[in-house]
Steps between C-alpha positions, in 0.01 A plus 500: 500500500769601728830364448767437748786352538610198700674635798448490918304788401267318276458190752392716766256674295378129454448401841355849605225454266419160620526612860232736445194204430436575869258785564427605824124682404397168316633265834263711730250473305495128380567428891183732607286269238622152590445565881118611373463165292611352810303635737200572301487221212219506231401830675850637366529342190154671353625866661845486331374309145211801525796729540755391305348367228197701442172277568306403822503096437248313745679192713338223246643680177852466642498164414484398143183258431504212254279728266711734487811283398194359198418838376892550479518224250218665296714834471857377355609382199460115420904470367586657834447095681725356246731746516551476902499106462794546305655735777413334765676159370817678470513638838391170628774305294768753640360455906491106492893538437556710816316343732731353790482158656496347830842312595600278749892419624596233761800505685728337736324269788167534354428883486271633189475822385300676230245806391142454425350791292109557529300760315391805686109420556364827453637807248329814455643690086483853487380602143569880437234663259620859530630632173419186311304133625834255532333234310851345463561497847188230585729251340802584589408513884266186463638289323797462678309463820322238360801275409591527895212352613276756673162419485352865619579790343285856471590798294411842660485777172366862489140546387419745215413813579209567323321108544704361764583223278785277408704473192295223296874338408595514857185299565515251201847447567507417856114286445762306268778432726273371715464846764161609578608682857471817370475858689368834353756662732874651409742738692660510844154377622521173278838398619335567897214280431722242346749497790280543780184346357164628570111329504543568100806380406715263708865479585761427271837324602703708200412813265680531172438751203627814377333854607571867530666644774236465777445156395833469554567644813221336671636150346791594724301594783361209482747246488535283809141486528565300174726469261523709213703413155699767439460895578456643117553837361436666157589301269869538315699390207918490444644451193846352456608659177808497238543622192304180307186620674219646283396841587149408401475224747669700798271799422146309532643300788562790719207647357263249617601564852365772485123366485536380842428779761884632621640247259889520456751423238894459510690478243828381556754485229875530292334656216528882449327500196200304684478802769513760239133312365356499800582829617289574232254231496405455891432819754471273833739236663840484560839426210812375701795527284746200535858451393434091420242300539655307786461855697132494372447181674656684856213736422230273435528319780513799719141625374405104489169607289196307514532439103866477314536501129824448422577549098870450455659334235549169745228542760516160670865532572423846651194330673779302677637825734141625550405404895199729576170518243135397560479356164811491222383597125781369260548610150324739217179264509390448863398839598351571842133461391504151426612426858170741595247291338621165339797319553454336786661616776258749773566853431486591887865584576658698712585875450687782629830334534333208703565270267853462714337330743160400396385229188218504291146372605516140401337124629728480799345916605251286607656202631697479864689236662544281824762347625528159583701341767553143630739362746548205611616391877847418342512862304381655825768351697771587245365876517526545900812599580476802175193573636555502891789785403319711310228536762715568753624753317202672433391439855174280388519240752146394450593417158767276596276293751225483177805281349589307759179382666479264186846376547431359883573174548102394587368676111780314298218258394310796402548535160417069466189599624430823342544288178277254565182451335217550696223223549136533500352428858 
């Protein structure tokens, strides 16, 4: 690992590295393929999933049948069902919590005020199946969706090269959380079909999931056409060290980074002794030598990492100072894998030094909000003169006359009869 210390020097290095997620080769070409989706639909999905990844599917084999979610369950393991009821309680313990609620507040002469949140009604979950089928990621994307409220949801994954099939898990799991809109298609060209919709697969209102780079870049493409959860990068660990830490722990932690495709590891920490091991131990990531841990925290939340261990002596006081993290790991016991696959919370978080301004994928990803407003004649009144000024100031006159037409002498009974409940003739 390369060590550094923490200087101007180091922080720079920092943001230079995240500044370079944008790649100018991958936005052409992402662009190129989501204007072809657009333009072309099914047409384009077969040429790039023929291209891409490696087999010529007809139209009706892009979507995944009933029989082929049944021979899934014939091909995995019977303590596999169990095991994900288990799971999927957890996460859907931890999501009830969060979910917001719809308020009211009434105020002087009559007005009322509040926020309604709905579910999104439609959500399309990317399932990468790259390197490795993300099993885990079924729940952790479904579940949460599920405890919103949306009532349609269809998972686009890549096929297998050699059958053009799906994962079995992926299957079973998503049969048992109650998704059967499934897609043999993955890429650039599955993120197009989902935003754009085609006669295969229709529109989304929202895409979440993790992806490689062209999955990512055409999530940002996308966005504004719908909404999209978070843009995601490899994925990354920092660890928060001081001298209490176990080298054994900190060793497979960063270590297990690296099983994730441009995985990264920090290690962040007081201890000289602890970056003398893993000099030694670990040949990839990044040591940042600290004078205290209070100036490991500075540094923390400068990378804000999608995952944070922090394994110091008293690591919910340090927790205290630490502002930017997707997810906060605290003490020798909770390492970052338990947040991958069990504990509850969705292991979709943001990367890259987003996690500054972005949250992870939880219930309310896939809730919005209106606003509501009520005034009565009264609260109208008592607003004119505030709102007369500030339309002549911004030169809006036809704004102003909106207002007062319903303050005219000849519609004061208006509201009375507004209110009034109409008969049946």
């Amino acid at each position: 690992m390369q060590v550094l210390n923490w200087d101007r020097q180091t922080q720079k290095k920092i943001r230079r590295d995240y500044a370079t997620g944008f790649d100018p080769a991958i936005f052409k070409k992402v662009s190129r393929i989501l204007s072809e989706v657009r333009q072309s639909g099914d047409t384009a999905l077969r040429r790039y999933t023929r291209e891409f990844d490696g087999i010529d599917l007809p139209l009706k084999r892009l979507v995944v049948t009933q029989g082929d979610i049944n021979r899934a369950f014939e091909k995995i393991q019977v303590p596999f069902v169990p095991l994900l009821k288990q799971i999927s309680e957890n996460v859907r313990e931890y999501y009830e919590k969060e979910l917001k609620q719809s308020f009211e507040i009434t105020g002087p002469n009559g007005v009322q005020l509040g926020k309604r949140y709905e579910p999104l009604d439609r959500v399309g979950i990317y399932i990468p199946a790259g390197t490795a089928p993300l099993v885990s990621t079924v729940y952790m994307t479904v579940i949460p969706a599920k405890v919103a409220g949306v009532k349609q949801i269809a998972i686009a994954t890549p096929p297998r090269r050699d059958t053009g099939d799906i994962d079995p898990h992926i299957l079973a799991v998503a049969n048992l959380l109650g998704v059967n809109e499934i897609y043999r298609v993955g890429g650039v060209q599955a993120i197009g079909g989902l935003a754009f919709g085609t006669k295969t697969i229709p529109k989304v209102d929202k895409i979440v999931g993790p992806g490689n780079a062209y999955v990512t870049e055409a999530k940002r493409q996308v966005y504004g056409f719908v909404d999209i959860d978070m843009v995601a990068g490899p994925s990354e660990v920092a660890i928060l060290a001081d001298g209490t830490a176990h080298p054994d722990f900190v060793t497979c932690d960063l270590l297990a980074q690296t099983e994730h495709h441009g995985g990264m590891g920090y290690l962040v920490t007081n201890s000289k002794k602890l970056v003398e091991v893993m000099r030694k131990r670990v040949d990839s990531g990044l040591i940042i030598q600290v004078k205290s841990i209070a100036e490991g925290c500075e540094v923390v939340n400068e990378i804000a990492a999608e995952h944070l261990e922090i394994l110091t002596e008293e690591p919910e006081k340090v927790a205290k100072s630490v502002r930017h993290a997707g997810a906060i790991f605290l003490g020798p016991y909770s390492p970052t894998v338990v947040g991958d696959y069990i504990a509850g919370p969705s292991h979709v978080l943001p990367t890259g030094g987003t996690a500054r301004y972005f949250s992870p994928l939880s219930a309310s990803t896939f809730i919005k909000s209106s606003q509501i407003i009520r005034y009565t004649r009264e609260a109208l009144l008592a607003a004119k003169e505030h709102v007369q000024k500030l339309t002549d100031m911004e030169g809006l006159f036809l704004h102003r006359i909106s207002l007062e037409a319903r303050l005219v002498k000849k519609n004061a009974d208006t509201e009375k009869e507004s209110s009034r409940p109409v008969k049946d003739s």
